[in-house]
Steps between C-alpha positions, in 0.01 A plus 500: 500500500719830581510773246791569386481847558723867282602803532587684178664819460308661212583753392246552143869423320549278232700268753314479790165422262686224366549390837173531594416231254791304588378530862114413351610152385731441863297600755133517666445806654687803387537844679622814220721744687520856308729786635428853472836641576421832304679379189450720196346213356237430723264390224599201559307464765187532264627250286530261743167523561357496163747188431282296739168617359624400158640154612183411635322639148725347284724209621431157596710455821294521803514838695293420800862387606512853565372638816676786604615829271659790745688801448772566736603830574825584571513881565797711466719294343631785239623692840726265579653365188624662135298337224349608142204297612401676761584818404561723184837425428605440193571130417861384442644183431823612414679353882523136584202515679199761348352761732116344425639276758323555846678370774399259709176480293467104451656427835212774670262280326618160595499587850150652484371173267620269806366727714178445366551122410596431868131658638336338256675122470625529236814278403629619153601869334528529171620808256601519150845657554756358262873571462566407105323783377498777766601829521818417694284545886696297745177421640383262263787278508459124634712537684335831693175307516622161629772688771134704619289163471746384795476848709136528509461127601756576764355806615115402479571096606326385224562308183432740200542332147599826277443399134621664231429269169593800233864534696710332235233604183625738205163750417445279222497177727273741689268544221525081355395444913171700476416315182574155621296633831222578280541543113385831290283637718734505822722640278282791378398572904830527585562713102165765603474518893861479649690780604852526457641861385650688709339801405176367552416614187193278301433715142602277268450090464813366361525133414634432860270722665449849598783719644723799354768284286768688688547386844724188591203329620373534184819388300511191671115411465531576088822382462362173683236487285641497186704230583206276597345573192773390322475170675169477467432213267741309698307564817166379355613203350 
C-alpha cells in the first residue's frame, strides 16, 4: 500500500506543532521543513527540535511517521526586505499591516517546500498559517495559499495538495485542536517547548508559555488562551 506521504512547514511555533500532530494522525511519512531566514527569533529553530524529542518522550502518537527534520537556509533575506524580524527595528503595529511582516516570507517557503516535495514524491504541503487570528500578513490568507497552490502546480506540473487545517481556527480553536489531538499533555508540549514571541525571548513561563508578554505574537497566544480556558469544561465534556 502507498504511503501517504507530508511535508510540514515547522516552524517550533505553537501552530505549526499543532499541525504536526494534525499531520501525525493524516499521514505516513512526514518530512519537517525549518527555515533559518536570520529572524531575530531564531530559537525557534531549537524548539523545533526539542518539540520532537519531547513528543516521542511524552505523547502517544507515533513519531516514526517522521523521517526527515531539515533546516533551510535562506541567506540574505534582511538585505532585501524591511522587517523587525530580521532586523532591529522596533516593532509596530500601529499601520494596517505591522512591519514584523517579512515579505514574501510564506510564499519563499511554499515554493522551497514544493521544491523539496517534488524531489522527494511527495504529494501534500501542509503549514499552520491561519487568517482569523493573524497579525494582518496578506500571506496567510486562503485565499494567498489556494491562488499559490494553483501556480506551483502550474509551474512544477504536478498536483500539490496545500493544507492548511488551522486556516479558519480562532487561537483558542487552536488550543481546543491540540487537546482533542492529544489531551493535557499535547497541550503542555505545545504550553513549554513552542516558540512564538517575537522577541525570542524565553525568561519567564506564563500559563500559555514562555515569551515577553509584549509582542503581538504574544497577545494573540495569551489572549487565545484565556479564552480556551474559559471553555474548558465545555471542551472536556
Amino acid at each position: 500500500m502507498k504511503k501517504k506521504k507530508a511535508a510540514l512547514l515547522f516552524s517550533g511555533g505553537q501552530d505549526s506543532t499543532t499541525a504536526l500532530g494534525w499531520c501525525l494522525n493524516k499521514f505516513d511519512d512526514i518530512h519537517l521543513l525549518s527555515f533559518d531566514y536570520g529572524q531575530r527569533h531564531n530559537i525557534e529553530l531549537k524548539s523545533a527540535k526539542r518539540i520532537v524529542k519531547e513528543i516521542e518522550k511524552n505523547f502517544d502518537l507515533d513519531t516514526t511517521k517522521i523521517s526527515k527534520s531539515l533546516i533551510i537556509k535562506i541567506r540574505n533575506l534582511a538585505n532585501i526586505t524591511k522587517s523587525s524580524l530580521t532586523s532591529n527595528l522596533k516593532i509596530d503595529t500601529s499601520k494596517k499591516i505591522p512591519n514584523t511582516f517579512v515579505p514574501g516570507r510564506n510564499l519563499l517557503f511554499y515554493n522551497l517546500a514544493s521544491s523539496y516535495a517534488y524531489t522527494n514524491n511527495i504529494e501534500n504541503i501542509v503549514s499552520g498559517v491561519c487568517q482569523t487570528d493573524f497579525s494582518g500578513y496578506p500571506d496567510c490568507r486562503d485565499v494567498t495559499i489556494k491562488t499559490l497552490n494553483k501556480a506551483i502546480n502550474l509551474g512544477m506540473e504536478k498536483k500539490f495538495l496545500f493544507h492548511t487545517p488551522l486556516m479558519f481556527l480562532s487561537k483558542a480553536e487552536t488550543w481546543k485542536l491540540s487537546y482533542t489531538i492529544g489531551g493535557e499533555k499535547f497541550v503542555n508540549i505545545i504550553k513549554k517547548y513552542t516558540h512564538t514571541c517575537y522577541k525570542g525571548e524565553r525568561k519567564k513561563l506564563f500559563s500559555w508559555g514562555y515569551g515577553c508578554n509584549k509582542c503581538p505574537a504574544c497577545s494573540i497566544r495569551k489572549k487565545g488562551w484565556d479564552e480556551y480556558n474559559l471553555k474548558k469544561n465545555d471542551i472536556q465534556c
